[in-house]
N, C-alpha and C positions, 0 to 999 in steps of 0.2 A: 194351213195349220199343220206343224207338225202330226206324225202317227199318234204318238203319244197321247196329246193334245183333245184330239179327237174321240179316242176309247175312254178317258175323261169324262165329254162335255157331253154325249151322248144320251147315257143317264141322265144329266141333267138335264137337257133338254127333252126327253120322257119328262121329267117332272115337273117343267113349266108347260106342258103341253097340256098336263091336268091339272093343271094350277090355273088354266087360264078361265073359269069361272069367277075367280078372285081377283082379277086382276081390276085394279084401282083408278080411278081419274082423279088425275090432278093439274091444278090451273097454272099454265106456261107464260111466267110473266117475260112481258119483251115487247119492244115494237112489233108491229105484224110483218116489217121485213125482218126481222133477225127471225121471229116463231116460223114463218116460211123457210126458214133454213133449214128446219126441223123436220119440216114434214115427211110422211112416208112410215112407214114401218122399219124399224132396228131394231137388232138384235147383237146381244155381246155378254162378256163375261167381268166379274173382278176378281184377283186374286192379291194374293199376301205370302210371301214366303217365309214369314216372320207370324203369322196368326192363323187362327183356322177358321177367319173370315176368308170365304171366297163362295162365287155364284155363280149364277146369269142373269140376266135383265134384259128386257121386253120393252117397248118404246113403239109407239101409235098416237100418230099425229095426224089430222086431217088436215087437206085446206084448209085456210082462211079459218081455221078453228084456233081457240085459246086453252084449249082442255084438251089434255091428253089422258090416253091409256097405258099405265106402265104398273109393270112387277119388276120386285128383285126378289129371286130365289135366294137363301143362303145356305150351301150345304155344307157343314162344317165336317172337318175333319179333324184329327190331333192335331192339337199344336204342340210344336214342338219343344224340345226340354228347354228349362229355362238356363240363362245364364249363371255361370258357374258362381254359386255365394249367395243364389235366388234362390226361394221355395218355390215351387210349384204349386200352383192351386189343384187341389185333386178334385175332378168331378164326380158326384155322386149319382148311379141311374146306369140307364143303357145311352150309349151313343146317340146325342141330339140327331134327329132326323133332317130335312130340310125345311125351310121356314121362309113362310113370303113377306115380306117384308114393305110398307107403303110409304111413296114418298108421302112429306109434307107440301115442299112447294119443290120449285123448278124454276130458274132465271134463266135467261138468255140476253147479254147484252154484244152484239157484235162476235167476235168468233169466240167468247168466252160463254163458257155452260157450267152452272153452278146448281149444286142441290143437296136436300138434305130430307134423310128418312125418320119415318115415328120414331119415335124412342123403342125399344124391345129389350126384352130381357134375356141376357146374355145367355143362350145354350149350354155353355158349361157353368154355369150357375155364378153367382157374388153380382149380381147389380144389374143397371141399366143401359142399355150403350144408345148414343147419338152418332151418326155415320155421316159425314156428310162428303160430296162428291166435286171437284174443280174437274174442268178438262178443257181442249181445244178444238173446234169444229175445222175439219180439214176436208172440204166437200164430203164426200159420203163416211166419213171416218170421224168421231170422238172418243178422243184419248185423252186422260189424265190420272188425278191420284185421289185417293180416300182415307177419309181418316176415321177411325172410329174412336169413341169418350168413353170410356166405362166407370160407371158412379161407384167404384170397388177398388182393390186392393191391385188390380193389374192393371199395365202402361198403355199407355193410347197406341191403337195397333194401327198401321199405313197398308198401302198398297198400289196398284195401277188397275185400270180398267179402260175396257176399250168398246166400244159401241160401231155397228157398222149397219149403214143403208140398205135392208135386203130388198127394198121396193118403194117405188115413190119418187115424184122428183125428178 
């Protein structure tokens, strides 16, 4: 991980470490070889360079289990100005904090990993957002893209996100 990268993710990972009371179970649907894919504990991050959605996320699989333990942290930051001819939505308050965020469900068909989190209400305020997650299992490594829906006045925001096996398996 670049230097960078790291005096970054640090903090946050401070903040999933006391977040980890909260952390959520949810049902891994899939065959039991694809959910054995899964097993193990991972850890990883999302970002956006385009929104001020971006996180980290937590992932806890047992053997032969169909329920998993997982958080996603979201620590927003400004997003950036909008396109020239756009208004910007102006936030009212102090600077959203971080926010953990629970999935709904969790698929696993084959080396595809699909998911999709509660609904929450946007941190810089105007509505509801629906996030949901695609990726690709590459032995200890999932990677893909995010989308999120906001019931408001601003455009569905993307990203990439990357998940990695720190144990397990």
């Amino acid at each position: 991980m670049p230097r960078r990268s790291s005096i970054l993710v640090l903090p946050l990972l401070a903040a999933l470490s006391a977040c980890a009371s909260v952390q959520t179970q949810v049902t891994v649907e899939g065959s039991a070889d694809d959910r054995a894919r899964l097993e193990g504990h991972w850890e990883g991050e999302f970002e956006s360079g385009d929104s001020p959605r971006n996180g980290i996320m937590d992932f806890d699989l047992a053997a032969d289990s169909d329920v998993a333990d997982a958080v996603v942290v979201l620590t927003p930051h400004e997003p950036p100005p909008p396109p020239e001819g756009e208004d910007r939505i102006e936030r009212r308050g102090p600077r959203p904090g971080p926010l953990v965020l629970e999935f709904t469900w969790i698929r696993i068909r084959g080396d595809e990993l699909q998911a999709e989190l509660r609904p929450y209400d946007d941190p810089f305020g105007g509505g509801e957002v629906v996030m949901s997650l695609r990726g690709e299992i590459r032995g200890d490594v999932i990677e893909g893209t995010w989308s999120a829906v906001r019931n408001g006045p601003a455009p569905r925001a993307t990203g990439r996100w990357t998940l990695r096996r720190i144990e397990g398996r």
